[in-house]
PDB file as gemmi writes it, atoms N, CA and C in Angstrom:
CRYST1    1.000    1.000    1.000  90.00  90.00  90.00 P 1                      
ATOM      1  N   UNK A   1     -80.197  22.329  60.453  1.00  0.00           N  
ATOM      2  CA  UNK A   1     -79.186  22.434  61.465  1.00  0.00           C  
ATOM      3  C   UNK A   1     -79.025  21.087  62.149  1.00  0.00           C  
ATOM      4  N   UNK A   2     -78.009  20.773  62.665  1.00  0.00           N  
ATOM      5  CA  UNK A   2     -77.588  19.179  63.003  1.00  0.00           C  
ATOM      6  C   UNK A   2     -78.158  19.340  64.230  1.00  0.00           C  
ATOM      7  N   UNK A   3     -78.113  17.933  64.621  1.00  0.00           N  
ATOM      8  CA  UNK A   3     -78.537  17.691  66.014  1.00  0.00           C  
ATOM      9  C   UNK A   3     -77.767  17.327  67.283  1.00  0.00           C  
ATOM     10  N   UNK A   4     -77.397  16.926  68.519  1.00  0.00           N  
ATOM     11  CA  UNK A   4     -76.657  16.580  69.302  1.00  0.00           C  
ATOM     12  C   UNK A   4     -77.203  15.056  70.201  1.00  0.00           C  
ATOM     13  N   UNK A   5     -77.173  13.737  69.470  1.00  0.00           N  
ATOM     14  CA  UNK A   5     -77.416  12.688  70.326  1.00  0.00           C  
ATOM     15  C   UNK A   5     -76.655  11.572  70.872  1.00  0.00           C  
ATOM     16  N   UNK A   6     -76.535  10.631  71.798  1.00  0.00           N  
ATOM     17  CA  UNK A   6     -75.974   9.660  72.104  1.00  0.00           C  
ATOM     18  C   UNK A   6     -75.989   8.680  71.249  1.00  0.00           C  
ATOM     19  N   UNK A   7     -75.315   7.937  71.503  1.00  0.00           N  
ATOM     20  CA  UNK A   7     -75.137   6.674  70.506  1.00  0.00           C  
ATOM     21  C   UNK A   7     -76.772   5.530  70.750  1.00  0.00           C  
ATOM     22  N   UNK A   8     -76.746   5.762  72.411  1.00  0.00           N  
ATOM     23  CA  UNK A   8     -78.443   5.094  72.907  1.00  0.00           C  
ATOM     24  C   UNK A   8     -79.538   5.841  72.091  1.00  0.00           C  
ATOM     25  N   UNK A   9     -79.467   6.994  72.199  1.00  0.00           N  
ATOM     26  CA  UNK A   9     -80.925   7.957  71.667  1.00  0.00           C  
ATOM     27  C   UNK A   9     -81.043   7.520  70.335  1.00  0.00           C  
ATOM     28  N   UNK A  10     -79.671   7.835  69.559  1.00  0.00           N  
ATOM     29  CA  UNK A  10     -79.398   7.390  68.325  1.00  0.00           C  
ATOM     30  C   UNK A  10     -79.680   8.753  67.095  1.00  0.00           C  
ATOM     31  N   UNK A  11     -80.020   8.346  65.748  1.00  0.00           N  
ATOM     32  CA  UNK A  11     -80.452   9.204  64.863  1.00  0.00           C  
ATOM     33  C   UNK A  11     -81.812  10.059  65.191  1.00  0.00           C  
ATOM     34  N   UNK A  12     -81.537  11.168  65.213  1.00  0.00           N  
ATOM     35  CA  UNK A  12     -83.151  12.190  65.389  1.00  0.00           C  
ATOM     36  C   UNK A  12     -84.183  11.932  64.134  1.00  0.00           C  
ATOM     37  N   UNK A  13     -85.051  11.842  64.453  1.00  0.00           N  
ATOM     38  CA  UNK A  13     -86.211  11.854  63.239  1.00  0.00           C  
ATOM     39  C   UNK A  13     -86.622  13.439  62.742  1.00  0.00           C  
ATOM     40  N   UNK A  14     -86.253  13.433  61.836  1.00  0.00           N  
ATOM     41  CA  UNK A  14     -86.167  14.709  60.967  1.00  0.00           C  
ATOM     42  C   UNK A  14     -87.842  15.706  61.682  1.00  0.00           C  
ATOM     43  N   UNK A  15     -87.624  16.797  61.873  1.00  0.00           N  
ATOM     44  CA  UNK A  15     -88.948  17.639  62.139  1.00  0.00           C  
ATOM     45  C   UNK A  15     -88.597  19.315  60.982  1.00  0.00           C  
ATOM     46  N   UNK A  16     -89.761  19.650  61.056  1.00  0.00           N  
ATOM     47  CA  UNK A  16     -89.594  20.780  60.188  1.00  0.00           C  
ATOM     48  C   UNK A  16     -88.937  19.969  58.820  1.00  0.00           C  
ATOM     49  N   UNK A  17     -89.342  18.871  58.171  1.00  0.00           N  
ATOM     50  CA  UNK A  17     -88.699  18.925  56.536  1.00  0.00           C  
ATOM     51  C   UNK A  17     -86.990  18.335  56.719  1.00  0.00           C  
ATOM     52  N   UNK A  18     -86.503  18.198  58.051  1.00  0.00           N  
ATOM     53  CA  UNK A  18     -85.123  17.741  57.863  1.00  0.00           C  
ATOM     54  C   UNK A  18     -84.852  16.289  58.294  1.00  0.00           C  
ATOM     55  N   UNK A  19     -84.268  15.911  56.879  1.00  0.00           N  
ATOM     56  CA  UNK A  19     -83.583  14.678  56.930  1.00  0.00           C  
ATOM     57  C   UNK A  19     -81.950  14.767  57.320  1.00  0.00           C  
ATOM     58  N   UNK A  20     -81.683  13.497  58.344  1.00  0.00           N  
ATOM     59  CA  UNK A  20     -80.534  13.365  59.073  1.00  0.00           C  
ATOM     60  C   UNK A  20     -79.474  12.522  58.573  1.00  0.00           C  
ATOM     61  N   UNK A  21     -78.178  12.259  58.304  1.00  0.00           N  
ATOM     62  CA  UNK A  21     -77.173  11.156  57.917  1.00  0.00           C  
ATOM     63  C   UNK A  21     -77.148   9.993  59.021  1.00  0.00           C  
ATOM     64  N   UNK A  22     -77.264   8.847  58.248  1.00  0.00           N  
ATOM     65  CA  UNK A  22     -77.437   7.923  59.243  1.00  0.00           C  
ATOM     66  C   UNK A  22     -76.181   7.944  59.838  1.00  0.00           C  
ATOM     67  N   UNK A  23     -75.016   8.135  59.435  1.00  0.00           N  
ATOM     68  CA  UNK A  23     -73.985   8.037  59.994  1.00  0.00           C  
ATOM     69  C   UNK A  23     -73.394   9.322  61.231  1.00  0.00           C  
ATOM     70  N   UNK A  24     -72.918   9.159  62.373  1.00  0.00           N  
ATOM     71  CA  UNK A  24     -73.054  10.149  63.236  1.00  0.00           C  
ATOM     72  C   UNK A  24     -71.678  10.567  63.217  1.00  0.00           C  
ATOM     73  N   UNK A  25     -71.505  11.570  63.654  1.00  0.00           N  
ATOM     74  CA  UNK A  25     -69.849  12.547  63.427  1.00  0.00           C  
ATOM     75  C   UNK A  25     -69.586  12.711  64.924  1.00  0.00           C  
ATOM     76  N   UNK A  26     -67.973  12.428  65.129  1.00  0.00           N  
ATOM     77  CA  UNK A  26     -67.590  12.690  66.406  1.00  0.00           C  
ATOM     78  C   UNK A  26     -66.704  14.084  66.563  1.00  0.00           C  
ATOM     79  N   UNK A  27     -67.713  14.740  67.854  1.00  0.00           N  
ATOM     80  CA  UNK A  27     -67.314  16.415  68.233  1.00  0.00           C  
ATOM     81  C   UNK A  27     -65.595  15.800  68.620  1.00  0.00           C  
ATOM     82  N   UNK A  28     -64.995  17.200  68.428  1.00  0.00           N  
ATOM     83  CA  UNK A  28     -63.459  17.164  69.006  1.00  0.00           C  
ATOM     84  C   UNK A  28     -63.519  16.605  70.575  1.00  0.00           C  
ATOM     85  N   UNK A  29     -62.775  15.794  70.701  1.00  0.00           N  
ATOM     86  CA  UNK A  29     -62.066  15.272  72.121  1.00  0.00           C  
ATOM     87  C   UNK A  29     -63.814  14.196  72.871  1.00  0.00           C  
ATOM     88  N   UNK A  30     -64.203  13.924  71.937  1.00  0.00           N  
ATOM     89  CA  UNK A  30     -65.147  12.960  72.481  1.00  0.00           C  
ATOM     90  C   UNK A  30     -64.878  11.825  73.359  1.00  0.00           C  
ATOM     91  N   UNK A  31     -64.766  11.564  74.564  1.00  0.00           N  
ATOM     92  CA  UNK A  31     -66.163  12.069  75.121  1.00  0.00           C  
ATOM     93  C   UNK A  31     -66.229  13.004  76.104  1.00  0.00           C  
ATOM     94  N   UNK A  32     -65.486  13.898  75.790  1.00  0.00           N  
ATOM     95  CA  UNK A  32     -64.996  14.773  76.770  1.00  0.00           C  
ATOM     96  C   UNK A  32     -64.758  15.619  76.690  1.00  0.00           C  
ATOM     97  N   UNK A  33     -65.679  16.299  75.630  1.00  0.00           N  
ATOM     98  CA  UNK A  33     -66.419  17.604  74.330  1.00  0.00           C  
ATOM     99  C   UNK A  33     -66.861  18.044  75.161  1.00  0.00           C  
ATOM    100  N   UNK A  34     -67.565  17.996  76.287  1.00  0.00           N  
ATOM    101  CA  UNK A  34     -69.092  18.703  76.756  1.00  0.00           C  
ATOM    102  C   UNK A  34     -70.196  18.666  76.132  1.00  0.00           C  
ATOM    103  N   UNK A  35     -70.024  18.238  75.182  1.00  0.00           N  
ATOM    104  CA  UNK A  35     -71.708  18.260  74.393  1.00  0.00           C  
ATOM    105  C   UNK A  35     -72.177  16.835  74.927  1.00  0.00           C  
ATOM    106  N   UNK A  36     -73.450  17.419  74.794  1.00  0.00           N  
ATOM    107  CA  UNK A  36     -74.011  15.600  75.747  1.00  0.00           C  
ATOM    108  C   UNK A  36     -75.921  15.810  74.902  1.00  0.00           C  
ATOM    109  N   UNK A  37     -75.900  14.851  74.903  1.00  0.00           N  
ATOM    110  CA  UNK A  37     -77.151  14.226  74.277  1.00  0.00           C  
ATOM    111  C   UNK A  37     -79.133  15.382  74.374  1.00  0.00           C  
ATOM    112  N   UNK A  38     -79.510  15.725  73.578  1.00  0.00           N  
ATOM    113  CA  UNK A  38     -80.103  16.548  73.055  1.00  0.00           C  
ATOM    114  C   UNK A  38     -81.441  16.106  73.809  1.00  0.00           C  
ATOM    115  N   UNK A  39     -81.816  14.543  73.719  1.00  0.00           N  
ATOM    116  CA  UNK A  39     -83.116  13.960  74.738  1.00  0.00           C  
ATOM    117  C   UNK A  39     -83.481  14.540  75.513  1.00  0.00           C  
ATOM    118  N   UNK A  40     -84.371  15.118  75.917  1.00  0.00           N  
ATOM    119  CA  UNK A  40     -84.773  15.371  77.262  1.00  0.00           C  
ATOM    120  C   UNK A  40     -84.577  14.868  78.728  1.00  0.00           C  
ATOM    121  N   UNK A  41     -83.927  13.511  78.393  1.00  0.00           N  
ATOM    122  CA  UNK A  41     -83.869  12.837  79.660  1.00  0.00           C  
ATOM    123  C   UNK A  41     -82.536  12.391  79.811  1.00  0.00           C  
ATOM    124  N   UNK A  42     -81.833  12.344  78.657  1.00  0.00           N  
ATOM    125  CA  UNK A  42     -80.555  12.100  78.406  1.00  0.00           C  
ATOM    126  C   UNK A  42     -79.717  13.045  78.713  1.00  0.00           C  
ATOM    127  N   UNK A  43     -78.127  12.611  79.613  1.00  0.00           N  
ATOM    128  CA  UNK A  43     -77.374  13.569  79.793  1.00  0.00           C  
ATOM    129  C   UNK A  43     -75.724  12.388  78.937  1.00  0.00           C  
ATOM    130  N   UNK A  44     -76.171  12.109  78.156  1.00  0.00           N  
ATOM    131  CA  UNK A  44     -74.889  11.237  78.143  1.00  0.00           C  
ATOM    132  C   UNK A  44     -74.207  11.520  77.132  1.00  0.00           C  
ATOM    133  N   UNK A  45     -72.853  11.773  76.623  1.00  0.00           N  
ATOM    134  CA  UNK A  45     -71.630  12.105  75.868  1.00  0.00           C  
ATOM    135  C   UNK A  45     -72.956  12.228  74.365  1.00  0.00           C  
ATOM    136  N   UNK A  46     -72.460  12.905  73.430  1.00  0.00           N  
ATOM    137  CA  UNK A  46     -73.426  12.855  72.295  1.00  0.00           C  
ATOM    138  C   UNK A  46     -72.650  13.308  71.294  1.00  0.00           C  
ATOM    139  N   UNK A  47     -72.655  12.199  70.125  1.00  0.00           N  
ATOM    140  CA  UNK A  47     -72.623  12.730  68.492  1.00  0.00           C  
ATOM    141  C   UNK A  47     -72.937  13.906  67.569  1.00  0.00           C  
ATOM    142  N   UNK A  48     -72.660  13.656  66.812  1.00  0.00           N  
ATOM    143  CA  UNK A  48     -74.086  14.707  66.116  1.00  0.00           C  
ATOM    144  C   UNK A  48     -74.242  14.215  64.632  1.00  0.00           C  
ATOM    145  N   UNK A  49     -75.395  14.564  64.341  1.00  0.00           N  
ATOM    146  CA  UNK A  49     -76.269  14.022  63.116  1.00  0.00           C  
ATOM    147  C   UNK A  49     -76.465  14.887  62.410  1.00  0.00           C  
ATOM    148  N   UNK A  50     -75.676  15.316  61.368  1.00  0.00           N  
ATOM    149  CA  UNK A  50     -75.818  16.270  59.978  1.00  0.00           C  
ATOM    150  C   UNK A  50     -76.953  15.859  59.434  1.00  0.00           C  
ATOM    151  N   UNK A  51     -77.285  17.344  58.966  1.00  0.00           N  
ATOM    152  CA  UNK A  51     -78.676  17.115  58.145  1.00  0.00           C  
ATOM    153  C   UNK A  51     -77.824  16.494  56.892  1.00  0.00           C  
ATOM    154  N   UNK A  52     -78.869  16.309  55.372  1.00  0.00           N  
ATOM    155  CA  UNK A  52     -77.930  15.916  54.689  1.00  0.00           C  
ATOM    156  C   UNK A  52     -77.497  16.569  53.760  1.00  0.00           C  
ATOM    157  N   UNK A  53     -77.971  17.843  53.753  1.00  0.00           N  
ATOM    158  CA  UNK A  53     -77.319  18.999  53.273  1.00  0.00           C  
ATOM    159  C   UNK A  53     -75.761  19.576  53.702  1.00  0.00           C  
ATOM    160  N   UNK A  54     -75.814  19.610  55.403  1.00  0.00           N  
ATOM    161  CA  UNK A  54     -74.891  19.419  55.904  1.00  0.00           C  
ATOM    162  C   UNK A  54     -73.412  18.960  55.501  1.00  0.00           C  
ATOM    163  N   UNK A  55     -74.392  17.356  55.609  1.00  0.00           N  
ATOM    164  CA  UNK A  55     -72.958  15.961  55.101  1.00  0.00           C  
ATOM    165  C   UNK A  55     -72.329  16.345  53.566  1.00  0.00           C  
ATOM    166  N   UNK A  56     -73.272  17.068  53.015  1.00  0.00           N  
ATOM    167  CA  UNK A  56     -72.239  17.788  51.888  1.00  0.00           C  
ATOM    168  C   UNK A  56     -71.294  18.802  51.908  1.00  0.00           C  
ATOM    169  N   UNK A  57     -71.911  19.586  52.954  1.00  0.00           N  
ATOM    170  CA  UNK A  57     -70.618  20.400  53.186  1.00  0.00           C  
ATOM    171  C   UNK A  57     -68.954  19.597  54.038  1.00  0.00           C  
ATOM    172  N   UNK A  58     -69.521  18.527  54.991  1.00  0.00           N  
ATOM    173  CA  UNK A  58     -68.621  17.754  55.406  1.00  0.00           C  
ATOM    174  C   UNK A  58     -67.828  17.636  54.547  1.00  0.00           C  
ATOM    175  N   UNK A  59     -68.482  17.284  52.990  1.00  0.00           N  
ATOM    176  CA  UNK A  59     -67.473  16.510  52.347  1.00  0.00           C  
ATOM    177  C   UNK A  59     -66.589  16.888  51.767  1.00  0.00           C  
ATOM    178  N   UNK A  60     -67.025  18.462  51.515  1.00  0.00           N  
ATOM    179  CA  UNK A  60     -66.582  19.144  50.874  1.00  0.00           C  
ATOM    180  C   UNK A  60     -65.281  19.856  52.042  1.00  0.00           C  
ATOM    181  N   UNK A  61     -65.512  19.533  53.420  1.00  0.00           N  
ATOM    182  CA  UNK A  61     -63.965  20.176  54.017  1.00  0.00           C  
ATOM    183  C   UNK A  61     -64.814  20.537  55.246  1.00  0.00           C  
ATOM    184  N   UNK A  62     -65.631  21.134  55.411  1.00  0.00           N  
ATOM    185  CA  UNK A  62     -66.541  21.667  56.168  1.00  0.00           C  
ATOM    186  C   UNK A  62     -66.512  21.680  57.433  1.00  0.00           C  
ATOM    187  N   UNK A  63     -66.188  21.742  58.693  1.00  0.00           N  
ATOM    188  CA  UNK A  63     -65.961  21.196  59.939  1.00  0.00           C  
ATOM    189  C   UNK A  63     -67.072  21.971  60.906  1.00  0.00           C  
ATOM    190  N   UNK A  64     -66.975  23.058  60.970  1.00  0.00           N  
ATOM    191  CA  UNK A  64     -68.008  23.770  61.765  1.00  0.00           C  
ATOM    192  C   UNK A  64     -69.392  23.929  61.508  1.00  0.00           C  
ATOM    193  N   UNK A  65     -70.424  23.740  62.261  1.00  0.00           N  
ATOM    194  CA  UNK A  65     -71.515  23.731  61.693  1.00  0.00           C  
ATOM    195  C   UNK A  65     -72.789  24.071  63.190  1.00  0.00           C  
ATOM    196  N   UNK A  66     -73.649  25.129  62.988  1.00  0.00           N  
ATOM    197  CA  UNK A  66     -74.696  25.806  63.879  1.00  0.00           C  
ATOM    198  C   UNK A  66     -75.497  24.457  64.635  1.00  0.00           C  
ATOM    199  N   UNK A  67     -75.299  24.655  66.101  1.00  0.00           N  
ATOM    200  CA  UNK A  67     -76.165  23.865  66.654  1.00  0.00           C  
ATOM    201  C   UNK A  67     -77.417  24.054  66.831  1.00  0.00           C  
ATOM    202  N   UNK A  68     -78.743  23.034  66.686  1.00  0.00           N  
ATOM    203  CA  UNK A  68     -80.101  23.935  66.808  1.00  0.00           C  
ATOM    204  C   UNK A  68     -80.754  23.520  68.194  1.00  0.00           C  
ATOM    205  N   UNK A  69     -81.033  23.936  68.621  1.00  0.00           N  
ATOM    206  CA  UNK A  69     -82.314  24.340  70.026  1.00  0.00           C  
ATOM    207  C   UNK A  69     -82.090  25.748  70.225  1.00  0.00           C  
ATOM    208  N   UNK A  70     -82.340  25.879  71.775  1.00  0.00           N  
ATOM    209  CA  UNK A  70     -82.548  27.506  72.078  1.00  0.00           C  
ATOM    210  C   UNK A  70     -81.681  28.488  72.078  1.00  0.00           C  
ATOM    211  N   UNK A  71     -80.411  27.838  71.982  1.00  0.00           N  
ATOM    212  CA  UNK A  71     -79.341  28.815  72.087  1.00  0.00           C  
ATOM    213  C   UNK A  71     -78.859  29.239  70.449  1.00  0.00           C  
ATOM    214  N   UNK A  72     -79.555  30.339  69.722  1.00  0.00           N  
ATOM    215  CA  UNK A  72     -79.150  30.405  68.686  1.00  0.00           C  
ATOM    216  C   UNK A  72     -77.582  31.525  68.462  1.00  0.00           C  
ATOM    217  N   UNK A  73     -76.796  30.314  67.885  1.00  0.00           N  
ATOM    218  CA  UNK A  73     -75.371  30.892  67.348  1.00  0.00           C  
ATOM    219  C   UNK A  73     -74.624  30.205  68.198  1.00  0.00           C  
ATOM    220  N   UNK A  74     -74.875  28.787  68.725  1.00  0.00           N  
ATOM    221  CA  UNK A  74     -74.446  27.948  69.406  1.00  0.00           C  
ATOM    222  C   UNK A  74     -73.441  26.982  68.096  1.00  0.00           C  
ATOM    223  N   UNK A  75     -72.440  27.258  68.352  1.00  0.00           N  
ATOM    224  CA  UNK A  75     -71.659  25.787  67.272  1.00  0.00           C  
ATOM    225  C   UNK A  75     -70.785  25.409  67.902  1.00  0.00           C  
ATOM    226  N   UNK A  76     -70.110  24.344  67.584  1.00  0.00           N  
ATOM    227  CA  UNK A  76     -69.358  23.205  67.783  1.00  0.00           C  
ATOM    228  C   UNK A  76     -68.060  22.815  66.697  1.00  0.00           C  
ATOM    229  N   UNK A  77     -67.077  22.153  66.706  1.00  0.00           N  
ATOM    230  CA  UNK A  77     -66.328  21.944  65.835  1.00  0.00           C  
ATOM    231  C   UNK A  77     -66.273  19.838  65.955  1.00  0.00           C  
ATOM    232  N   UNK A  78     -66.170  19.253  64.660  1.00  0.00           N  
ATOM    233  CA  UNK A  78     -66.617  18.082  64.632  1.00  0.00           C  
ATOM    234  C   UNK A  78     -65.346  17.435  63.675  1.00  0.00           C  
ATOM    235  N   UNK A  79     -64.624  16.503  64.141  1.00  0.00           N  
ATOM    236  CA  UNK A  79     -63.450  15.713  63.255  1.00  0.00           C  
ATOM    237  C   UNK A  79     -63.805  15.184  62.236  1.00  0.00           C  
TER     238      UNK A  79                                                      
END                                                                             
């Protein structure tokens, strides 16, 4: 499941077995999505980082995709 970070925080280091696309995807109407940076300490506008399983579905057309922390069935839509 992708992640939600700032351009500062940057790429997440994969946990549980998941590797991330170095390249980051911008949520609709950035920066002014509401989604904001996943850090603990960070509240600032945030990307998101497809796993790279993911970035295949991107490629394939894919736009929507499950956000992961606590809120499960949390998604987002990404240009």
């Amino acid at each position: 499941m992708c992640l939600a970070r700032c351009i500062d925080c940057g790429c997440p280091h994969g946990r549980n077995g998941n590797s991330y696309s170095a390249k980051p995807r911008t949520p609709i109407s950035f920066p002014f999505s509401g989604l904001v940076c996943g850090s603990s300490t960070c509240l600032r506008p945030a990307l998101v980082w497809l796993t790279n399983e993911e970035e295949v579905s991107y490629d394939s057309g894919e736009r929507v995709f499950p956000l992961t922390g606590g809120h499960a069935g949390t998604k987002f839509r990404v240009q």
